[in-house]
C-alpha positions as CSV (number, residue, x, y, z in Angstrom):
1,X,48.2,134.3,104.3
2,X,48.2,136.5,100.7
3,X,46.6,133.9,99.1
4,X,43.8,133.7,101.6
5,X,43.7,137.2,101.4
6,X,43.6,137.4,98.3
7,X,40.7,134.5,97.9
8,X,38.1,136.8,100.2
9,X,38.8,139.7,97.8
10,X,38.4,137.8,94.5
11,X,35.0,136.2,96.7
12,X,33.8,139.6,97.9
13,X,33.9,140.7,94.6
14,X,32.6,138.0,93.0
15,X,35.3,137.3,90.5
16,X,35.2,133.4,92.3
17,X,32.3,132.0,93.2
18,X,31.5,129.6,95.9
19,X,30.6,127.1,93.6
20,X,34.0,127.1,91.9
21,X,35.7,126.0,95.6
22,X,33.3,123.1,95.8
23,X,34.3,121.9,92.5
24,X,37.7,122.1,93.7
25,X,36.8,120.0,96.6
26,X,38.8,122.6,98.7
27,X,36.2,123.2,101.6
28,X,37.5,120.8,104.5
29,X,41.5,122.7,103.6
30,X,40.5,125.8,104.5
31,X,39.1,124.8,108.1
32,X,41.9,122.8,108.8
33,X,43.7,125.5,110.8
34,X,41.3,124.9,113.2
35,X,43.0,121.8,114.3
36,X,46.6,123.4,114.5
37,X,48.0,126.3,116.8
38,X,45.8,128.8,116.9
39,X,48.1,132.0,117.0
40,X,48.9,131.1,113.6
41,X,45.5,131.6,113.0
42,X,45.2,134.7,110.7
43,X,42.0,137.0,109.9
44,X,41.6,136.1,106.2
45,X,41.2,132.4,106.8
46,X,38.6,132.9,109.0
47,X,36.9,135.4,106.8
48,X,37.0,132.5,104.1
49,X,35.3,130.4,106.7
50,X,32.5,132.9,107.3
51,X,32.1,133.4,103.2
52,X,31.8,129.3,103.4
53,X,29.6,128.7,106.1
54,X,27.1,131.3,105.2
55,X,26.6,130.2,101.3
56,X,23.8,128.5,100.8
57,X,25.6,126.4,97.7
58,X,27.6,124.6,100.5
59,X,25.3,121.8,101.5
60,X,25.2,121.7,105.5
61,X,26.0,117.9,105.6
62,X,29.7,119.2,104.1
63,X,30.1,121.6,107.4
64,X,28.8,118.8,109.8
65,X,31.6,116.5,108.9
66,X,34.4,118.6,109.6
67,X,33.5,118.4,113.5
68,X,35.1,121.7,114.3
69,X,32.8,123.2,116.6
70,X,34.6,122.4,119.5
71,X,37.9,123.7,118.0
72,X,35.4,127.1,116.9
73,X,35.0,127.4,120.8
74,X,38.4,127.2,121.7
75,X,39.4,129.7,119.1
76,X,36.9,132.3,120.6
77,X,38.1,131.7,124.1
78,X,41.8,132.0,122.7
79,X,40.9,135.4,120.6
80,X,39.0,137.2,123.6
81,X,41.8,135.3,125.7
82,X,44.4,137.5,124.3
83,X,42.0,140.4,123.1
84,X,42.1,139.6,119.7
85,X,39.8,142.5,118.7
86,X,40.1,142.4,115.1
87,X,39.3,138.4,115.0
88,X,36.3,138.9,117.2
89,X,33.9,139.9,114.9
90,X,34.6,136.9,112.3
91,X,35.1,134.4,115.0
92,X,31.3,135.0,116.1
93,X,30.3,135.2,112.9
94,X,31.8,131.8,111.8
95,X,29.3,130.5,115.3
96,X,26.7,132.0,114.2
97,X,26.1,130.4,111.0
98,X,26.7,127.0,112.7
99,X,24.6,127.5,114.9
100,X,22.0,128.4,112.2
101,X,22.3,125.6,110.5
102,X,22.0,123.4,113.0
103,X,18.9,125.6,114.1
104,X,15.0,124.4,113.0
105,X,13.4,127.3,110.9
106,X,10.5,126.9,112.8
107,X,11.9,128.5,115.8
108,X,13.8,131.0,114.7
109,X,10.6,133.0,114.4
110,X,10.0,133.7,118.1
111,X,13.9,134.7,118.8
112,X,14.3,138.3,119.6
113,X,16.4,139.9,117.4
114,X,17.3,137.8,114.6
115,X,17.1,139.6,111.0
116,X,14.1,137.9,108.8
117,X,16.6,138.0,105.6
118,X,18.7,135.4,108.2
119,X,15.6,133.4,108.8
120,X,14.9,133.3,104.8
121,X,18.2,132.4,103.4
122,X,18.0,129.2,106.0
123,X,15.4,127.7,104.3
124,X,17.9,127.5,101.4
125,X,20.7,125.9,103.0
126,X,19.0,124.3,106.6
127,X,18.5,120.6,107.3
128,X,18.4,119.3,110.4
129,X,19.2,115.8,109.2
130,X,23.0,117.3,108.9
131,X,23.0,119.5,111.3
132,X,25.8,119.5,112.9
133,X,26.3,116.5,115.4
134,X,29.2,118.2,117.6
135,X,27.2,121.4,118.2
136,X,26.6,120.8,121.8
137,X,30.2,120.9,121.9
138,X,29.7,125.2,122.3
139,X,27.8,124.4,125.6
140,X,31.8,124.3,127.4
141,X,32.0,127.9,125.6
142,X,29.0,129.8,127.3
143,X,30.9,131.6,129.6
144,X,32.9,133.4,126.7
145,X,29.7,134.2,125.1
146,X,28.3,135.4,128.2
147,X,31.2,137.2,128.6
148,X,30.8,139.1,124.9
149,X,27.5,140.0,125.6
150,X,28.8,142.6,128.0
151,X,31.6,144.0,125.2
152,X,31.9,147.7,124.7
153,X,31.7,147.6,120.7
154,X,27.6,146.7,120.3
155,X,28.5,144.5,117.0
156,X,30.7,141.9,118.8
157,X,27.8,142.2,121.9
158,X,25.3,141.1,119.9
159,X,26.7,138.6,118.0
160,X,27.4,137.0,121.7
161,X,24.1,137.1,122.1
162,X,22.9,135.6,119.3
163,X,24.8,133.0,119.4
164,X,24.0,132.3,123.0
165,X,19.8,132.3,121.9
166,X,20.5,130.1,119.0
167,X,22.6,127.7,120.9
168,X,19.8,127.6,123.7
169,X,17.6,127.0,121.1
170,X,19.4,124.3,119.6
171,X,20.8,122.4,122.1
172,X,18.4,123.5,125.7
173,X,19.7,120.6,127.4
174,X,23.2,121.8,127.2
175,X,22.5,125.4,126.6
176,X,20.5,124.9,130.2
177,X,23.2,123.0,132.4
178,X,25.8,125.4,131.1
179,X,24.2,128.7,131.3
180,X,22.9,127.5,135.4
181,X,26.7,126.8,135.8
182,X,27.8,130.6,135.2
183,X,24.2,132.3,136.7
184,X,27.1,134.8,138.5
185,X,28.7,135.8,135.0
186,X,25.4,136.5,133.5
187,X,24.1,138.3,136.5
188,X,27.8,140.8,136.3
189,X,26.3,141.0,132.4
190,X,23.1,141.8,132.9
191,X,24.1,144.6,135.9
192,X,26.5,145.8,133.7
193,X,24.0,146.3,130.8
194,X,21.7,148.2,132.9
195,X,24.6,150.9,133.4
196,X,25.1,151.3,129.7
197,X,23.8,154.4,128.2
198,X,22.5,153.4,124.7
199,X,18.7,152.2,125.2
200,X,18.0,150.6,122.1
201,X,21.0,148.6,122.0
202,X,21.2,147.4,125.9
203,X,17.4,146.2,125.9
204,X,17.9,144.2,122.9
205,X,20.7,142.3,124.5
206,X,18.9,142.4,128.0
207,X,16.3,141.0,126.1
208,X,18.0,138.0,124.2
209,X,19.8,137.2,127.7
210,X,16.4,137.0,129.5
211,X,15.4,134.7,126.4
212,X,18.0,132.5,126.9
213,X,17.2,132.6,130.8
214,X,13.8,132.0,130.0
215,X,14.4,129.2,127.7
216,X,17.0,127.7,130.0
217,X,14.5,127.4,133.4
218,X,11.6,126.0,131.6
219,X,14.4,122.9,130.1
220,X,15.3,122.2,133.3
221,X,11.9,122.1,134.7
222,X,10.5,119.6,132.1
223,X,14.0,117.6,132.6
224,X,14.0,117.7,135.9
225,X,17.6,118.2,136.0
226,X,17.7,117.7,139.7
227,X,21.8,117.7,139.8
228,X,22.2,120.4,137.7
229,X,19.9,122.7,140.5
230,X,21.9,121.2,143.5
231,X,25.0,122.2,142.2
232,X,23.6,125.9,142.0
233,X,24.0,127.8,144.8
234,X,20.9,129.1,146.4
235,X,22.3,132.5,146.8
236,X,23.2,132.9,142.9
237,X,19.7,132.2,142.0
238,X,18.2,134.5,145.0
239,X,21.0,137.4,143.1
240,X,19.8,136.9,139.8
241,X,16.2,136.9,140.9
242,X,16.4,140.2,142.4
243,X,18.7,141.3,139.1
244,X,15.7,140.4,136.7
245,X,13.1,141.7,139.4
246,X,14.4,145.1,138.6
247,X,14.5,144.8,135.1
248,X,10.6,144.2,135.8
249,X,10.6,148.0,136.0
250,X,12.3,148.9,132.8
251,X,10.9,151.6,131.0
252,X,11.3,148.9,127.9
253,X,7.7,147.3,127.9
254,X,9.5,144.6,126.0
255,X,11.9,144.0,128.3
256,X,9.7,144.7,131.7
257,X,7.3,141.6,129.8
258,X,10.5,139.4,129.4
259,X,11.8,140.5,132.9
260,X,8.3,139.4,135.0
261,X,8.5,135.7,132.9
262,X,12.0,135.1,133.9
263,X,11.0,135.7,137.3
264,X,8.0,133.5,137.3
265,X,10.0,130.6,135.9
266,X,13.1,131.1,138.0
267,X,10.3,130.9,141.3
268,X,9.0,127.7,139.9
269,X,12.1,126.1,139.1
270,X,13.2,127.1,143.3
271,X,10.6,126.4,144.5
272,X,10.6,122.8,142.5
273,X,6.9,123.3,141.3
């Protein structure tokens, strides 16, 4: 634990370099908590994590063949589980920049809300090619992130969120059938957003959870995911219709425009047109 600890601090202040672990070949150790208990997980290691996965020195293709990312869902379940708060933050953060990698470049542009500096340092270290193969394994974790979008501290929030659009973006199929699975949670999310009392902040998230919505109806229209819409109940899409219809009326011309498409598409998608 002191020698992790002590690793991030020699990292932070760049008296190690990234470069000087990959020589060491020691990349693959430090995830391998991932596959043991997890309350003996600790902070620091996955702080190290977060310092690995978002270097652009370590190739992507070294990431994609540690197949965590289903153990990286479990780990935020168990944190927010047991209300972890302190492990929250780097936990997301560790999603996030899988999720990135595994993201095309091209699309990133047209996400609401994620940082250009984000968008340029992928460039550096994205290729699809070895993108991660097991990241449709986050799909079984939508309901946490749907879950964090709603969290009182606005950092955690909206690192939920945008690891909910990135997944959507780069896995739809999944992102799709999972996010149509828990239409009550993210109706309770976006209800409880519109009681919040920060503007700025709530109708950036009400914003990327529309996206993903958004995203999420037209996939299962062109798929014509037929199962997926008879296991919805009728009366959890008629609640979040009426939820987005009143986001139509935000005083947020951003989110009233994002609001009005979602509605379109979820009437389409009923309606089987």
């Amino acid at each position: 634990m002191y020698a992790q600890k002590l690793l991030v601090m020699l990292l932070d202040l760049k008296c190690l370099r990234i470069t000087d672990i990959l020589q060491l070949k020691l990349v693959s150790q430090f995830f391998e908590f991932l596959h043991e208990d997890l309350s003996n997980a600790n902070v620091n290691n996955i702080r190290l994590c977060v310092l690995l996965a978002s270097a652009p020195e370590v190739e992507t293709k070294i990431l994609s063949e540690l197949k965590v990312v289903k153990r990286l869902g479990a780990l935020l379940e168990f944190v927010n589980a047991r209300e972890m708060e302190d492990f929250l933050e780097p936990t997301l953060s560790l999603c996030r920049f899988f999720l990135l990698r595994s993201s095309g470049k091209e699309k990133l542009g047209g996400m609401p809300g994620i940082p250009s500096n984000d968008i340029i340092k992928l460039g550096n270290m994205n290729d699809q090619e070895d993108a991660s193969t097991d990241i449709t394994d986050f799909g079984g974790y939508i309901s946490v992130f749907l879950e964090l979008c709603g969290y009182h501290e606005c950092q955690i929030a909206n690192l939920a969120a945008e690891c909910l659009i990135l997944f959507t973006n780069t896995a739809s199929k999944e992102a799709a059938m999972n996010l149509f699975s828990n239409l009550s949670l993210l109706g309770r999310v976006l209800e409880l957003l519109s009681l919040r009392q920060n503007p700025s902040v709530t109708s950036q998230l009400q914003r990327r959870l529309l996206y993903a919505l958004y995203v999420s109806c037209k996939q299962l229209r062109s798929a014509q995911l037929n199962s997926v819409m008879r296991s919805v109940a009728i009366s959890d899409i008629t609640r979040i219709e009426a939820i987005v219809s009143k986001l139509g009326n935000s005083s947020n011309p951003k989110v009233a425009e994002a609001a009005l498409d979602v509605v379109l598409e979820l009437q389409l998608l009923h309606h089987g047109t």
